[in-house]
N, C-alpha and C positions, 0 to 999 in steps of 0.2 A: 422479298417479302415486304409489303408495305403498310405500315400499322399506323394509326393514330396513337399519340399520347397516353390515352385513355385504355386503347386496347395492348399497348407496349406493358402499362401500369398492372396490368388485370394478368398477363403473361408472368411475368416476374413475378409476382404474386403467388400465382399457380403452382408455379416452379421451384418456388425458396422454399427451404424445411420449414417445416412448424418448429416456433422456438416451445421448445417445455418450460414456460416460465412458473407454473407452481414450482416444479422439482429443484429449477435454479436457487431461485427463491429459500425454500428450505434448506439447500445443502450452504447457499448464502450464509444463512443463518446459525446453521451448526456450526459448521468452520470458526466463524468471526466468534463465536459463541464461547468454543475451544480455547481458539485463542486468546479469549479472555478470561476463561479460566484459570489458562497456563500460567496467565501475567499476574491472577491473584494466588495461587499458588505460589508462584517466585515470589511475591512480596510478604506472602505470609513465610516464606524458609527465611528472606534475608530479616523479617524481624524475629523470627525464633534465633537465628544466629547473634541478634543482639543491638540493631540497626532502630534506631527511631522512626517512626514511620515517616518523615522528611525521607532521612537518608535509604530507607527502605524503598521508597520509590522512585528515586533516583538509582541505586542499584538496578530496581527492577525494569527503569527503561534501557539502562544501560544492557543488559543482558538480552532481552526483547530485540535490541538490535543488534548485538554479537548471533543472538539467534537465528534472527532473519535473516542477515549475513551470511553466515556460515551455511544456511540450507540452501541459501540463493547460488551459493559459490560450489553446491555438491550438486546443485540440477534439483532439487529436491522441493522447494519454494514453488517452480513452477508447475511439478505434479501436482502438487496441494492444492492450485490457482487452478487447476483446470477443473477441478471438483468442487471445491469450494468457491470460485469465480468470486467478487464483490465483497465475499465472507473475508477473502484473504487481504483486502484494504485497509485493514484495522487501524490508524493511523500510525502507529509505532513501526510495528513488523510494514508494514506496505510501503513505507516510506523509507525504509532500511532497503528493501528491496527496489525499489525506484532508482539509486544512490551504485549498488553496487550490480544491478544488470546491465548499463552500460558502460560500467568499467570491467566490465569482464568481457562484453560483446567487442568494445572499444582497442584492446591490450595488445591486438597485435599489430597496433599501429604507433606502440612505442608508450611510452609511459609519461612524457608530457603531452606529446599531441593526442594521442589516443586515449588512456586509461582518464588520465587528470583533466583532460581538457572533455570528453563530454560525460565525465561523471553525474554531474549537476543538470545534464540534458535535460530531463524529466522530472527531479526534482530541484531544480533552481529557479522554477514559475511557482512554487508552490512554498519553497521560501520568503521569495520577493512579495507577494502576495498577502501570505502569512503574517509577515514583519507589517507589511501595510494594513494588514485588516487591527493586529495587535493596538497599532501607532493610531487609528483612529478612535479602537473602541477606549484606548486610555484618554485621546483628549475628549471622547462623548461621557467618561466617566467623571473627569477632571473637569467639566462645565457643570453638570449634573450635582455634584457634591460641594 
């Protein structure tokens, strides 16, 4: 079979699913939506427990990422991600999740080379990054003022 470019392009086309991008979209949106309910919820228990809202939301991210954690480490994180796709990014939870699915994908290759060593796979571009984006916006703040 010998196609041009043009008609390889128009094939493949034909041929792919239709993404359901409203539906994603909204189920995007609930998810992340939840999950930011959840986190003000936890922040509103750890101040009824007695926490200054500082320390309350410090608790609350700490927990966010015991949470992420723990669902990521039951299989449960990525049923939610398949529904919720984008929604499940949230930076807290997402980034828990980034941290502990290739050390758990990684674990049977030993617990330095494997687990520790590409823990940070996918999220250690987003640390390095981060710290960079932080270090320039303080010196744009730091000439600014």
């Amino acid at each position: 079979m010998d196609m041009s470019p043009q008609e390889y392009q128009q094939y493949v086309q034909d041929k792919s699913p239709k993404s359901p991008i409203v539906k994603d979209t909204v189920l995007a949106f609930l998810i992340g939506g939840l999950i930011c309910v959840l986190g003000q919820a936890i922040q509103d228990s750890w101040g009824a427990a007695g926490l200054d809202k500082e320390a309350a939301g410090t608790a609350t991210s700490c927990t966010l990422v015991f949470l992420s954690a723990l669902l990521t480490g039951l299989n449960l994180y990525n049923k939610i991600a398949r529904y919720g796709g984008a929604g499940t990014l949230v930076p807290i939870t997402g980034f828990a999740n980034a941290v502990v699915s290739p050390a758990i994908d990684f674990k049977s290759e030993g617990f330095v080379t494997g687990m520790a060593a590409k823990m940070f796979i996918v999220a250690g571009p987003v640390i390095v990054f981060g710290t960079l984006a932080s270090v320039i916006y303080g010196v744009i703040l730091m000439l600014l003022s």
